[in-house]
C-alpha positions as CSV (number, residue, x, y, z in Angstrom):
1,X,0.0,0.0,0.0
2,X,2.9,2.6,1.0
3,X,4.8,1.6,-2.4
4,X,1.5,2.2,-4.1
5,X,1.2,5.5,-2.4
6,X,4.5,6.2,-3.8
7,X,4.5,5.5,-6.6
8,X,1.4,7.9,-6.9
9,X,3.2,11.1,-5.5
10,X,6.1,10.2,-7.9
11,X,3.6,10.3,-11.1
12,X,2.5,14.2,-12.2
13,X,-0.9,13.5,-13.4
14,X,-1.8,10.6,-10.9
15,X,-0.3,13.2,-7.8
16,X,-2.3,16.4,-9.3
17,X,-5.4,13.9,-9.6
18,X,-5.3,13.0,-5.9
19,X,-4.6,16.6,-4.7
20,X,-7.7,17.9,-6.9
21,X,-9.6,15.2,-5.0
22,X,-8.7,16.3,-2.0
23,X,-9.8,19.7,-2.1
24,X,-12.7,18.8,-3.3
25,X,-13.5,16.7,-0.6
26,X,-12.5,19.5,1.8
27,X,-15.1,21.6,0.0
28,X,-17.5,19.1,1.1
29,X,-16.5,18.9,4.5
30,X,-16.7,22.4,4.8
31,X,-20.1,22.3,3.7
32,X,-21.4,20.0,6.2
33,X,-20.5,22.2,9.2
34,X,-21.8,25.8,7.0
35,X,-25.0,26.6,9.2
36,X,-27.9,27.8,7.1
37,X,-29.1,31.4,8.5
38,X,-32.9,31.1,9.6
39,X,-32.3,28.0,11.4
40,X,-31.9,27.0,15.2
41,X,-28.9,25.1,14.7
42,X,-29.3,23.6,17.9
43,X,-33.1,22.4,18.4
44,X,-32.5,21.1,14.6
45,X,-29.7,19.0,16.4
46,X,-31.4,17.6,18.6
47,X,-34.4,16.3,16.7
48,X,-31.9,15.1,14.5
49,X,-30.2,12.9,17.1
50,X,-33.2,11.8,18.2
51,X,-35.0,10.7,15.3
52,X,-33.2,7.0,14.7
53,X,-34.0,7.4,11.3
54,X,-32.6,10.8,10.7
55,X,-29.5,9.8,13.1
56,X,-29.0,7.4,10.3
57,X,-29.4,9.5,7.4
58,X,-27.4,12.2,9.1
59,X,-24.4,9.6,9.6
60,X,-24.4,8.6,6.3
61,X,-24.3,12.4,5.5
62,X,-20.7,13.1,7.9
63,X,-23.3,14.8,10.4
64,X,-24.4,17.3,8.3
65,X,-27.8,17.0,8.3
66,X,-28.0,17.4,12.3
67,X,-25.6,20.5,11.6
68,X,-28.5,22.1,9.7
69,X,-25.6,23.0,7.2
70,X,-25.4,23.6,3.9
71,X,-25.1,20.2,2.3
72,X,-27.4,18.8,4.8
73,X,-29.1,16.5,1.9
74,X,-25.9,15.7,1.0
75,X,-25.8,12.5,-2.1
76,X,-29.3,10.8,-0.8
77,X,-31.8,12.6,-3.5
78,X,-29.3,11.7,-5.9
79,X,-28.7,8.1,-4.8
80,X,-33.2,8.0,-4.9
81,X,-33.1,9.4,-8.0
82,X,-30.6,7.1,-9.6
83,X,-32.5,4.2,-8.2
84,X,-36.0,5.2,-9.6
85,X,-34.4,5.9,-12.7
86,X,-32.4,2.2,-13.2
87,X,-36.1,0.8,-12.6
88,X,-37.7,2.7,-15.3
89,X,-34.9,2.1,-17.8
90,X,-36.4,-1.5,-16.9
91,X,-40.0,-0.8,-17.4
92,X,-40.1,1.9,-20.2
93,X,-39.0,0.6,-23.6
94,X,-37.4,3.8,-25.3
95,X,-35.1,4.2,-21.9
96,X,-34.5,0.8,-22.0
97,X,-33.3,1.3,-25.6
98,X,-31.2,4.5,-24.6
99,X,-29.3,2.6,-21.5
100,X,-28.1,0.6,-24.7
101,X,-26.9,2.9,-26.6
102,X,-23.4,3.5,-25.6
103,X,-22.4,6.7,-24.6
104,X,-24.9,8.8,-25.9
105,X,-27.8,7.4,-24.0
106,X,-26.1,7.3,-20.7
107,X,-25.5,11.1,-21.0
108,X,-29.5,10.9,-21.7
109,X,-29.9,9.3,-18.7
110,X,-27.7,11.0,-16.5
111,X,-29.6,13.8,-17.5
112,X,-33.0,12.6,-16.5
113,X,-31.1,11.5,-13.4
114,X,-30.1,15.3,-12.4
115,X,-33.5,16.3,-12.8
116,X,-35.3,13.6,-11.0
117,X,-32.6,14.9,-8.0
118,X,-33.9,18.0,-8.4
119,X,-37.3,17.2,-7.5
120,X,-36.7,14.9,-4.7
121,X,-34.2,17.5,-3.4
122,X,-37.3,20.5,-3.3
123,X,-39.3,17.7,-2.0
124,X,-37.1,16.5,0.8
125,X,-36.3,20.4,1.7
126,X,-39.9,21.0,2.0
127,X,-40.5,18.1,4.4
128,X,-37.6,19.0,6.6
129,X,-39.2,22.4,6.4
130,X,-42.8,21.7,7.3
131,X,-41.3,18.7,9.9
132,X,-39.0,20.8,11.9
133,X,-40.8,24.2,11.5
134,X,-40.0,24.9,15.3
135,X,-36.8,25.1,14.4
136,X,-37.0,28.3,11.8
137,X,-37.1,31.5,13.5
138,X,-38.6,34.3,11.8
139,X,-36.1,37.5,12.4
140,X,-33.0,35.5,11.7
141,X,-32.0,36.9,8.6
142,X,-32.6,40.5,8.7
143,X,-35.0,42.4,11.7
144,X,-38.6,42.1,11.6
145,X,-38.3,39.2,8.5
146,X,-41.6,36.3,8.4
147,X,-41.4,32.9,9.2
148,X,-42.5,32.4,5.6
149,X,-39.5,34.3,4.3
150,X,-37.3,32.4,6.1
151,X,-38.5,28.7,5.6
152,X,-38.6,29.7,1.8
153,X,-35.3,30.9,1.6
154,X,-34.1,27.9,3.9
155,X,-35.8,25.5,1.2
156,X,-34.3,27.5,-1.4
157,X,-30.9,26.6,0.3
158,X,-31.3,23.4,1.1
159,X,-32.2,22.8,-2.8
160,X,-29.0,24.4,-4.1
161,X,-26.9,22.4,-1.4
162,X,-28.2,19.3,-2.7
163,X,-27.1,19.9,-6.5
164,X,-23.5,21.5,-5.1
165,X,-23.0,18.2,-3.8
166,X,-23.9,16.7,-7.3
167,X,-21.5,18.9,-8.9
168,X,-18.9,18.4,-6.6
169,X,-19.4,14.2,-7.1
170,X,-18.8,14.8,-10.8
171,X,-16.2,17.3,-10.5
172,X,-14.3,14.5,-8.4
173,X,-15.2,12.1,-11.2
174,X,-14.0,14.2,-14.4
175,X,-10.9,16.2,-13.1
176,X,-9.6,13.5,-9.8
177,X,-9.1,10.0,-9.7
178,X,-13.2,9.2,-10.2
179,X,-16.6,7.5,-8.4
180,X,-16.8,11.5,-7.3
181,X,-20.2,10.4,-5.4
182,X,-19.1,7.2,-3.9
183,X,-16.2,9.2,-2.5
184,X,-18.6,11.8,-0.8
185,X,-20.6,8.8,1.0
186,X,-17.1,7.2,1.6
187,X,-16.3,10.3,3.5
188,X,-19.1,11.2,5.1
189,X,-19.1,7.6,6.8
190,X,-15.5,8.3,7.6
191,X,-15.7,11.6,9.3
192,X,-18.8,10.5,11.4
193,X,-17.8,7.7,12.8
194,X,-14.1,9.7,13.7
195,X,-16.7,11.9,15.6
196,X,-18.1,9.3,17.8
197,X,-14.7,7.8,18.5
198,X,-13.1,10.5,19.7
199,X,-16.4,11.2,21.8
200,X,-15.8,8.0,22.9
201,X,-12.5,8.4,23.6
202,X,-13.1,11.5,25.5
203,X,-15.5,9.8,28.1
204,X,-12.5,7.2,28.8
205,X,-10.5,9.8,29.5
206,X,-12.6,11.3,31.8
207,X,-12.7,7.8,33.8
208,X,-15.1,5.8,32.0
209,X,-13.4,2.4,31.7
210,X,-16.4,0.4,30.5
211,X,-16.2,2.6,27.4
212,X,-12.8,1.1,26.9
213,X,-13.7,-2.4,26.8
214,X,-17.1,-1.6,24.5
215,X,-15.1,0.8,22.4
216,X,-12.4,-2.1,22.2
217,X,-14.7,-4.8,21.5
218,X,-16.5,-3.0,19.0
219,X,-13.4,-2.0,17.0
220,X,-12.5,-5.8,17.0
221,X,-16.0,-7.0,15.2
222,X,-15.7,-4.2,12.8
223,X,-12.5,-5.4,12.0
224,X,-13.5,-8.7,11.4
225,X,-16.9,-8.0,9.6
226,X,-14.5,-6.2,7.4
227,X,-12.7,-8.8,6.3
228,X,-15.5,-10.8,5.4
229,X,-17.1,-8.2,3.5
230,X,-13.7,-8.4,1.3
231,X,-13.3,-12.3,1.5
232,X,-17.3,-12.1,0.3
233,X,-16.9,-9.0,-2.2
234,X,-13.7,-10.5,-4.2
235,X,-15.0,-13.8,-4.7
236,X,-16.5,-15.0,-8.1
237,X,-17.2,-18.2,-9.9
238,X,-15.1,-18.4,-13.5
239,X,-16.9,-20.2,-16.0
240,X,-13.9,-21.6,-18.6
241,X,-14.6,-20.5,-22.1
242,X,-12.7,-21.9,-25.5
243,X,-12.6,-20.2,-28.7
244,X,-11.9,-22.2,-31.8
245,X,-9.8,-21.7,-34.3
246,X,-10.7,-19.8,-37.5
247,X,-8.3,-19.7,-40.5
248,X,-9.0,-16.7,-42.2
249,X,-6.9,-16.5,-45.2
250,X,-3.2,-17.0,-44.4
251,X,-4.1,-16.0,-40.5
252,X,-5.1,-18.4,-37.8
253,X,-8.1,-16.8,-34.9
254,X,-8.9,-17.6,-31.8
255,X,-7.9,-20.9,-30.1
256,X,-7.5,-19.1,-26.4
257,X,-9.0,-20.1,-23.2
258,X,-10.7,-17.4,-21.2
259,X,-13.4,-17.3,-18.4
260,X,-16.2,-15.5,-17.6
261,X,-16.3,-13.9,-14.3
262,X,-19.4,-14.6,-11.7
263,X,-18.9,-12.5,-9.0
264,X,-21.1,-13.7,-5.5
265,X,-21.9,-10.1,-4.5
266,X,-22.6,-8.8,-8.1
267,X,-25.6,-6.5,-6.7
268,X,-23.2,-4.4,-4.2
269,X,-25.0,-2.6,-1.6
270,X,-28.1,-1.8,-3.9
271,X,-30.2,-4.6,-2.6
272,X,-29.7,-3.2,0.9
273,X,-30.5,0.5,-0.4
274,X,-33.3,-0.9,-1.9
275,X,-35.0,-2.8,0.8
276,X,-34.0,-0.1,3.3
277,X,-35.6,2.2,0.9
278,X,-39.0,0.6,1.1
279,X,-39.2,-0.5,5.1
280,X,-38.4,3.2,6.2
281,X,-39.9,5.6,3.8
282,X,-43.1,5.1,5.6
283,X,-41.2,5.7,9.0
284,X,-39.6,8.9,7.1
285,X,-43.2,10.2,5.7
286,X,-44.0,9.8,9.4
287,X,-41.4,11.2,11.3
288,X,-41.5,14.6,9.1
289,X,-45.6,15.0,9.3
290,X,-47.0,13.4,12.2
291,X,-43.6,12.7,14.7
292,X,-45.8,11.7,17.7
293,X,-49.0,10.2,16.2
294,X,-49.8,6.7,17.1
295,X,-49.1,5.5,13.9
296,X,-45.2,6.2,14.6
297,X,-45.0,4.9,17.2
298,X,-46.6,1.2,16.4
299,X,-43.9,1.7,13.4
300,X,-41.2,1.9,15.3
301,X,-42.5,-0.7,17.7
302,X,-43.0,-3.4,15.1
303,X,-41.3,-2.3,12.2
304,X,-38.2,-0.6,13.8
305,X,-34.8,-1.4,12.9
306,X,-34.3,-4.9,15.1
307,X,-37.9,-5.8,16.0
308,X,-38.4,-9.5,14.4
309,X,-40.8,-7.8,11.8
310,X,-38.3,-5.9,10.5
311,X,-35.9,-8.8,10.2
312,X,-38.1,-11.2,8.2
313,X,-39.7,-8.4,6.0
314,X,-35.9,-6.6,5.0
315,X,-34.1,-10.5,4.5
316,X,-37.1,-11.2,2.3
317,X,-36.7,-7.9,0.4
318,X,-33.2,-8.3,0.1
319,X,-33.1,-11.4,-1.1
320,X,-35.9,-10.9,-3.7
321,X,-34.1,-7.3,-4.8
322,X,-30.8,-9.3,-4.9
323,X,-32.3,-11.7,-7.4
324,X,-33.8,-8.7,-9.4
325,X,-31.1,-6.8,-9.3
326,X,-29.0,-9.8,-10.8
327,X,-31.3,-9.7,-14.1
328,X,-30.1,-6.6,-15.0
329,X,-26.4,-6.6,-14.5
330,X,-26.3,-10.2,-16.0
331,X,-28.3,-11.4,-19.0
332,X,-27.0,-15.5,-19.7
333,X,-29.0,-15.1,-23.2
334,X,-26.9,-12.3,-24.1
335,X,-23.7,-14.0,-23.3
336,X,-24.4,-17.2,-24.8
337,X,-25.2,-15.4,-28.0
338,X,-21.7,-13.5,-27.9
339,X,-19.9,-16.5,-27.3
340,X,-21.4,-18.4,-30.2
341,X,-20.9,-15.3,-32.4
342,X,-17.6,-15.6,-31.3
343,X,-17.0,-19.1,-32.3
344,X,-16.6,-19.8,-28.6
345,X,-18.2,-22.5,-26.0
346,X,-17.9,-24.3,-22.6
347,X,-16.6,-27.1,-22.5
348,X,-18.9,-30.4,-22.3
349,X,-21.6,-27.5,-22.8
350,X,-23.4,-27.4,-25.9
351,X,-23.9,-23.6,-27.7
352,X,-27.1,-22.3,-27.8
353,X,-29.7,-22.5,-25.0
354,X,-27.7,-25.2,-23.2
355,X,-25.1,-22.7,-22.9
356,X,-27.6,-19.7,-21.7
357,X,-29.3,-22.8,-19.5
358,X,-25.9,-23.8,-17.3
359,X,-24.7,-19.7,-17.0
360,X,-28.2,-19.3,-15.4
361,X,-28.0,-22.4,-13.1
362,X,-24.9,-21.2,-11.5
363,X,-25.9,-17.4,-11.8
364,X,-28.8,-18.8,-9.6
365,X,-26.3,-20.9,-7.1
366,X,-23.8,-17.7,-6.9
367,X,-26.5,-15.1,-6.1
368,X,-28.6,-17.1,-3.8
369,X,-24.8,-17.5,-2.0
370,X,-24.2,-13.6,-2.4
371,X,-28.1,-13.0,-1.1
372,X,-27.9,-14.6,2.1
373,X,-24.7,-13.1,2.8
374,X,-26.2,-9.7,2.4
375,X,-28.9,-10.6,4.4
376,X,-26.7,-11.4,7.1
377,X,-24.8,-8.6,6.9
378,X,-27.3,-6.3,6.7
379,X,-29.1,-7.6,10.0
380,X,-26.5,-9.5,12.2
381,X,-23.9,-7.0,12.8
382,X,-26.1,-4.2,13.7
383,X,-27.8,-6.7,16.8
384,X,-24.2,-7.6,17.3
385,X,-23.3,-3.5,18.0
386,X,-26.5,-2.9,20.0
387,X,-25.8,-6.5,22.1
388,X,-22.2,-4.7,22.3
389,X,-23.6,-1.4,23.9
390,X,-22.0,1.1,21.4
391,X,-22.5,4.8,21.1
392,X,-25.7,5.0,18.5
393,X,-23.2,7.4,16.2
394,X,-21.2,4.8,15.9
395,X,-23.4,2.3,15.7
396,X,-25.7,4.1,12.5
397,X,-22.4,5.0,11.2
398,X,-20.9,1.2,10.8
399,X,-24.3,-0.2,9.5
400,X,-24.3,-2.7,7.5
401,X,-24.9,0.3,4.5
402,X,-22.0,1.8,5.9
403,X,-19.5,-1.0,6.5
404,X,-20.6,-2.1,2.6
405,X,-20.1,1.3,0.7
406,X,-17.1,1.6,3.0
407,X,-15.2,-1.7,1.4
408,X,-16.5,-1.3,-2.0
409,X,-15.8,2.4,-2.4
410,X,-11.9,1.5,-1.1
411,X,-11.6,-1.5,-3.3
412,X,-12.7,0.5,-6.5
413,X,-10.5,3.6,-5.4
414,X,-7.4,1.0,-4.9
415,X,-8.6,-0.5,-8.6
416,X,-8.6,3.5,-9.9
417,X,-5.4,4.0,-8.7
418,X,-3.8,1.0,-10.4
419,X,-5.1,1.9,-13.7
420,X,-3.8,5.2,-13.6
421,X,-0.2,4.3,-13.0
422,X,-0.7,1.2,-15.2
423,X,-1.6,4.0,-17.8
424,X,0.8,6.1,-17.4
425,X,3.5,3.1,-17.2
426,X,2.5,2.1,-20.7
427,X,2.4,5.9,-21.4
428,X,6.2,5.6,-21.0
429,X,7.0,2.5,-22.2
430,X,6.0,3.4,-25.6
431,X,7.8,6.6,-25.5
């Protein structure tokens, strides 16, 4: 890793890359401590905190949400919109048509992407408007100015932090070393869980030893959950595939042996996201508009995060979004037809449907593995924390979300940096 590092600060491009992304990310953090003016930064904090829901969000967000600061959205109307919009690609025809059209139609959707954003960012702001209207004080911004002023200019702001965090995720991902929005989430993780370790750290030095022993103990099963979220995350089944040769006037083709990679955890984190999505969007209609009806509070009873309800209904979600989610990033029809356009074949598998029959079988085996492993993950380690006693910042900040876009954002950045000094090695070679 240190060699790698290195090597990086030795290279121009690569060292300007990662200095670009720096800032950038500093911009971000920045953001997320930038108070909004017309809000009581600290009643906002403190409904924050105490909403689990929002505690989550907020976590997810480096704390900015219960900052009340600029880029208190942060990447979440983004990440909603990016969803919605990889489900209508599905069910619409002519954006199903555009997602395979190369270049051009991902610039289509991207676009449609940034506007569905948009929306879900005014709609978001106006929620956490009308839900934490105690919180905006008229007066705030200039003597004698209405409420109605201030929650419009508040929204207004909220808005135009959500789509500077956009821009900032893209900037990241044309000018530094890329996945500009993964890295903001990456961060945000980070910074909040830093937070609640040095909080913890603080109360052990102010003579609380039991806080050792938790913080120790849950520092150890992080540490191991990591490692088998990269055991889990860089394992795939390789199905062997051999091209014939073809003689094609006096030069001979193919005749190579290759494979075709099946990773178990294809889906990522989006099965998670997704069944996540679905079990607390009521909870989040809820907790905006009616905080201390009934209704909320039989939610959170039976459908909280670690009642039994909420177990069965998010492992069955999970593993039915895992399976769904698998149909779209892997197609064993459209394989089998490359590889007999190819002149290729498995061997002792005939070309054709066999072919698109045995990728499916163990596509099947693989993701019904990679399912139940994200089921686990997604449920087992957070009653692990809470059996563990943990500070609930660190807790919603190493959720089984967290721990997930935490590994696969590092991997992919660690996989970004090796083709950029690969690039720049063949750069020179050929010089």
């Amino acid at each position: 890793m240190f060699r790698k590092i290195a090597q990086c600060m030795k290279t121009k491009e690569v060292r300007v890359k990662i200095i670009i992304t720096l800032l950038l990310l500093l911009v971000y953090r920045v953001g997320c401590w930038l108070p909004i003016p017309g809000i009581n930064t600290e009643t906002f904090s403190t409904i924050a905190t105490d909403n689990s829901f929002l505690a989550l969000l907020s976590s997810l967000n480096g704390g900015s949400l219960a900052n009340g600061a600029f880029l208190a959205l942060g990447v979440s109307p983004y990440i909603s919109a990016s969803i919605i919009i990889q489900l209508l690609a599905i069910a619409i025809p002519s954006w199903q048509r555009l997602s395979k059209e190369g270049e051009e139609g991902r610039k289509k959707l991207s676009k449609y992407t940034r506007w569905a954003a948009l929306i879900l960012s005014v709609a978001q702001a106006i929620g956490i408007v009308v839900g934490f209207g105690d919180t905006i004080e008229a007066g705030m911004l200039w003597s004698g100015s209405p409420q109605w002023l201030t929650a419009m200019i508040v929204v207004v702001v909220l808005v135009a932090g959500g789509m500077f965090t956009v821009w900032l995720g893209e900037r990241i991902t044309e000018l530094g070393i890329g996945n500009g929005l993964s890295l903001l989430i990456f961060v945000g993780i980070l910074s909040s869980a830093g937070m609640a370790i040095l909080a913890n750290i603080e109360s052990i030095a102010a003579g609380d030893l039991n806080g050792l022993w938790t913080l120790l103990i849950f520092l150890a099963a992080v540490i191991l959950i990591f490692a088998l979220i990269v055991f889990v995350d860089l394992a795939e089944r390789k199905v062997p595939v051999q091209y014939a040769k073809q003689i094609r006037g006096r030069k001979v083709y193919g005749g190579q042996s290759t494979n075709i990679p099946i990773r178990v955890n294809a889906s990522g984190v989006m099965p998670i996201i997704f069944a996540s999505a679905i079990l607390t969007f009521p909870q989040l209609i809820m907790s905006i508009f009616a905080p201390n009806s009934s209704a909320m509070a039989w939610y959170n009873t039976w459908m909280g995060s670690g009642s039994w309800p909420y177990i069965i209904v998010s492992s069955l979600l999970i593993l039915f979004f895992s399976y769904f989610y698998a149909q779209i990033t892997f197609n064993p029809d459209d394989i089998s037809k490359q590889i007999q356009q190819n002149g290729g074949f498995i061997p002792g598998v005939r070309p054709g449907k066999p072919t698109s029959d045995y990728l499916k079988k163990i596509s099947n085996r693989v993701i019904l593995f990679g399912a139940i492993f994200l089921a686990f993950i997604a449920l087992v380690p957070n009653l692990i924390f809470k059996g563990i006693g943990g500070d609930s910042i660190l807790v919603n900040a190493f959720s089984a979300t967290g721990l997930l876009i935490i590994v696969s954002v590092a991997l992919e950045f660690d996989k970004q940096l090796d083709a950029q000094l690969l690039m720049r090695n063949y750069r020179g070679f050929l010089k």
